[in-house]
C-alpha positions as CSV (number, residue, x, y, z in Angstrom):
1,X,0.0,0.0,0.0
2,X,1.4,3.1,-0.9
3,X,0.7,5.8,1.7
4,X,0.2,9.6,1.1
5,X,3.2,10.5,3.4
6,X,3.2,14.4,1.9
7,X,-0.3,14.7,3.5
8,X,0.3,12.9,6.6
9,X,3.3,14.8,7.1
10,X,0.9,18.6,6.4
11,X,-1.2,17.2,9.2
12,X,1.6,16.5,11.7
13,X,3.3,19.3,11.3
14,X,0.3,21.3,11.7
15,X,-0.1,20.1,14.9
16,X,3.4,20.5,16.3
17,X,4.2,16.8,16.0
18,X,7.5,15.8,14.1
19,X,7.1,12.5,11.8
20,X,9.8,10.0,11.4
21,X,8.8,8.2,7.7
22,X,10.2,4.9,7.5
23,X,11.0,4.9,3.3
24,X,13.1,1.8,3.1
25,X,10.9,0.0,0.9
26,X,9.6,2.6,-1.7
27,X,12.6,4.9,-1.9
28,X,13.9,4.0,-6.0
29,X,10.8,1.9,-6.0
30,X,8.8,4.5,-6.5
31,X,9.4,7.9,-8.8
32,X,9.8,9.9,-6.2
33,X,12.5,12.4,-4.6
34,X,12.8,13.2,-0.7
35,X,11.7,17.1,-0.9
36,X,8.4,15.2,-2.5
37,X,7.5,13.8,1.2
38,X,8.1,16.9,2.4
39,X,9.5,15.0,5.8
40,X,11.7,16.5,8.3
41,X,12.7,13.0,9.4
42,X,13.0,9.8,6.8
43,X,14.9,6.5,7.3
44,X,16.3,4.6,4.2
45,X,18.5,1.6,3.3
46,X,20.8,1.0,0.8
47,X,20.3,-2.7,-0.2
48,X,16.6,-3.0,-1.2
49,X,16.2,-0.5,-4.6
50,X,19.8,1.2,-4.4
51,X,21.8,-1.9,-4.9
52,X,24.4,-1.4,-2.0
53,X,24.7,-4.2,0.4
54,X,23.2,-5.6,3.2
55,X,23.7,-3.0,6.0
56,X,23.7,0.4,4.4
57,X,21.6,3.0,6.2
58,X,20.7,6.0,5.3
59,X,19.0,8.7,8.0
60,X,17.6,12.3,6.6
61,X,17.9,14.7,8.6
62,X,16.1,18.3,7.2
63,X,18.8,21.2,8.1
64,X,15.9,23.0,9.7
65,X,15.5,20.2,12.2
66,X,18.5,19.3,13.4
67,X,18.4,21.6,16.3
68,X,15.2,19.3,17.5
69,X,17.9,16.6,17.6
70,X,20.2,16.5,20.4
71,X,23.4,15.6,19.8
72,X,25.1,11.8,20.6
73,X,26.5,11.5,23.7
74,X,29.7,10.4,22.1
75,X,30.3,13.9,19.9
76,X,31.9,16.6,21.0
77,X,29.9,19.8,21.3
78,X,32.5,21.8,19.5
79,X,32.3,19.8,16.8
80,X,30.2,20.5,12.8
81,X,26.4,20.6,13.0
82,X,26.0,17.8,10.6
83,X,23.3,14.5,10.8
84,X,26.4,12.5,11.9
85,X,26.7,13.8,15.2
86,X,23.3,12.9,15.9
87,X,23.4,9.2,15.2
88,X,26.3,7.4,17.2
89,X,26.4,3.7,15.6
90,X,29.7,2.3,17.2
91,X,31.1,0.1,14.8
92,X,31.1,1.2,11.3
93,X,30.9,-1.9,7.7
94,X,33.4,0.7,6.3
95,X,34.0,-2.0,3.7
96,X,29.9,-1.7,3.0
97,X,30.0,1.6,3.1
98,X,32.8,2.1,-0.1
99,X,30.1,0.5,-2.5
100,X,27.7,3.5,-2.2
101,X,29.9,5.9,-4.3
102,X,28.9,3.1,-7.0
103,X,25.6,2.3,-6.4
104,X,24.3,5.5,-6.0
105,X,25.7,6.9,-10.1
106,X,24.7,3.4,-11.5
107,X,21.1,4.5,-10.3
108,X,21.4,7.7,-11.7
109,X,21.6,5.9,-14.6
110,X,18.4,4.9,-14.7
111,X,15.9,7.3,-15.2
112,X,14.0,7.3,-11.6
113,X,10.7,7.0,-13.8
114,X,11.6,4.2,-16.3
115,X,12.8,2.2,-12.8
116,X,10.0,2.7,-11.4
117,X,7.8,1.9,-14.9
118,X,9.5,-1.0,-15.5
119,X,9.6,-3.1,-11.5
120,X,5.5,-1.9,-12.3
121,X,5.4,-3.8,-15.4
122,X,7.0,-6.4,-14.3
123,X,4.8,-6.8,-10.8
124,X,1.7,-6.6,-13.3
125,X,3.2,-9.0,-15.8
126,X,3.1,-12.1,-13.3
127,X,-0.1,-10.4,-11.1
128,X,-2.2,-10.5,-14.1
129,X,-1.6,-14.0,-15.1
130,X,-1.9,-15.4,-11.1
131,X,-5.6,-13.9,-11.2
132,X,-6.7,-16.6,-13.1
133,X,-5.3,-19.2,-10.8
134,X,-8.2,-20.7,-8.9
135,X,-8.5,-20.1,-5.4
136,X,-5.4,-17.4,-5.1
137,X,-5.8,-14.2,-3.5
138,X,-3.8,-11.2,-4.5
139,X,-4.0,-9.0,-1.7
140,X,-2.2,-6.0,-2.8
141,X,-4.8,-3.3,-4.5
142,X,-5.4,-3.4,-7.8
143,X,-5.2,0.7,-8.2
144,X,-1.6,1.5,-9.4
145,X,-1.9,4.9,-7.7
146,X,-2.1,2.0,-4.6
147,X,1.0,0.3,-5.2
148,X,4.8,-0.3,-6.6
149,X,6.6,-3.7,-7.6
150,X,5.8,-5.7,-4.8
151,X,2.7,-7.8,-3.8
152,X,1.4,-10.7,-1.7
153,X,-0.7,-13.1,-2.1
154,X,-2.7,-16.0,-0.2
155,X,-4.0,-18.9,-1.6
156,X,-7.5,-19.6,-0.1
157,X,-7.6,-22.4,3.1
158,X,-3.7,-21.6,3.7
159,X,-4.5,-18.9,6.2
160,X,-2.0,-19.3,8.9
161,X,1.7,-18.3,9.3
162,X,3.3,-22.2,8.8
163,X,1.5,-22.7,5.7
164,X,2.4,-19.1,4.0
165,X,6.0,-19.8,4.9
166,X,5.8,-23.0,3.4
167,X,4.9,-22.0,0.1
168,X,7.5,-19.7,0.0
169,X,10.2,-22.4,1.5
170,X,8.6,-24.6,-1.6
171,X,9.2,-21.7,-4.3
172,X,12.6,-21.2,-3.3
173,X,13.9,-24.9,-3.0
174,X,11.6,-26.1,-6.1
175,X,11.3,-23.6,-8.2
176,X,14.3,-20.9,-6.9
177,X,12.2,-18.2,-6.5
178,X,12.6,-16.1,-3.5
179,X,9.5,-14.8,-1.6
180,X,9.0,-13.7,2.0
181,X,6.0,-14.9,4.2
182,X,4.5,-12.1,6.3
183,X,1.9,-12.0,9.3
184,X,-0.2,-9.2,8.4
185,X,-2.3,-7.4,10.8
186,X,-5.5,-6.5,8.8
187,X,-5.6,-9.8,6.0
188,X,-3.2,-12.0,7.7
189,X,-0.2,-14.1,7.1
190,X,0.0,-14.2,3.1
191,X,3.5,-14.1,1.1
192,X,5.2,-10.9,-0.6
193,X,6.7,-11.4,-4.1
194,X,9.4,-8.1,-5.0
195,X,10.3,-8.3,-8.7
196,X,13.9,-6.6,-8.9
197,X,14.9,-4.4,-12.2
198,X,17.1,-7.5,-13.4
199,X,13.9,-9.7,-13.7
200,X,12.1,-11.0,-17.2
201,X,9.0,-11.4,-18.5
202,X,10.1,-14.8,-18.6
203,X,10.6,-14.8,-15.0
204,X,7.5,-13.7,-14.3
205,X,5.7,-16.4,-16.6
206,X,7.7,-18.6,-14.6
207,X,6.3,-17.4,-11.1
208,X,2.6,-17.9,-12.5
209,X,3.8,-21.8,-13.8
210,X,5.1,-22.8,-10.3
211,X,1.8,-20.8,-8.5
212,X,-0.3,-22.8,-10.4
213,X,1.3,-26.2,-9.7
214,X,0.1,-25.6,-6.0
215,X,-2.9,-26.7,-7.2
């Protein structure tokens, strides 16, 4: 579900309440740029869209509100008003951290709305076909103003948490497709399907071929 963060964010600020937008899925999912959400706060990671590895965070800070911030215990006082000094992490993945002077111009690349045009075309690609499956759910809205390139999916009678992450153990070890089983608070436990950039058409007609053999 994609949420209207730019609104949400009107309506806190309004009220004198900061809000901390967790982005780590739809940032370079989605075509948009940070000033869009309008968010004095947003948490990011490297690894999902951006193409660094496992461990890459990224914390925005707007300049206007770091002084809301206090600083770390660990910095010195005297020292630059920068984001850094407010987030102490001990022990740095330098190594990690090297590959985002990489990652981050390979994106650029891509034109942010062709990314996010194509990981749509591909969700659709294999979405449209697993309709048709009996007794599948796709639970993720149809609306495309609603979503990006990921959604889940339950197959009717396979409503709880050991039989969701069973069809996504069986997809991986039979068919080498990696899906993650989630416990969901509104539709419950279902499994999420997140087409990267580097996936086919043919990969999608392959998702639909092993879907259907559940049945």
């Amino acid at each position: 579900m994609v949420i209207p963060v730019r609104e949400i964010a009107a309506m806190a600020r309004a009220r004198g309440i900061d809000l901390i937008v967790d982005a780590a899925h739809s940032w370079q999912q989605l075509d948009f740029t940070l000033p869009d959400l309008d968010c004095d706060f947003v948490g990011l990671n490297g690894h999902k869209w951006r193409g660094a590895p496992l461990g890459v965070g990224i914390l925005h800070i707007c300049e206007g509100a770091l002084s809301r911030v206090d600083r770390a215990p660990a910095e010195d006082a005297s020292g630059p008003d920068i984001v850094m000094v407010r987030t102490h992490t001990g022990m740095l993945d330098y190594a990690s951290w090297l590959t985002v002077p990489a990652a981050l111009p390979f994106q650029q690349r891509i034109d942010r709305a062709a990314r996010a045009a194509r990981l749509r075309a591909r969700r659709d690609c294999w979405v449209r076909q697993a309709r048709l499956i009996p007794g599948i759910e796709i639970l993720t809205p149809h609306d495309p103003m609603s979503h990006g390139a990921i959604t889940s999916f339950r197959f009717r009678g396979r409503s709880s948490p050991q039989a969701n992450a069973a069809i996504a153990q069986r997809l991986l070890e039979q068919h080498r497709f990696f899906t993650v089983h989630r416990t969901g608070a509104a539709n419950g436990p279902c499994v999420r399907v997140t087409p990267p950039l580097f996936n086919s058409a043919n990969d999608s007609a392959r998702l639909v071929e092993a879907l259907s053999a559940f049945h």
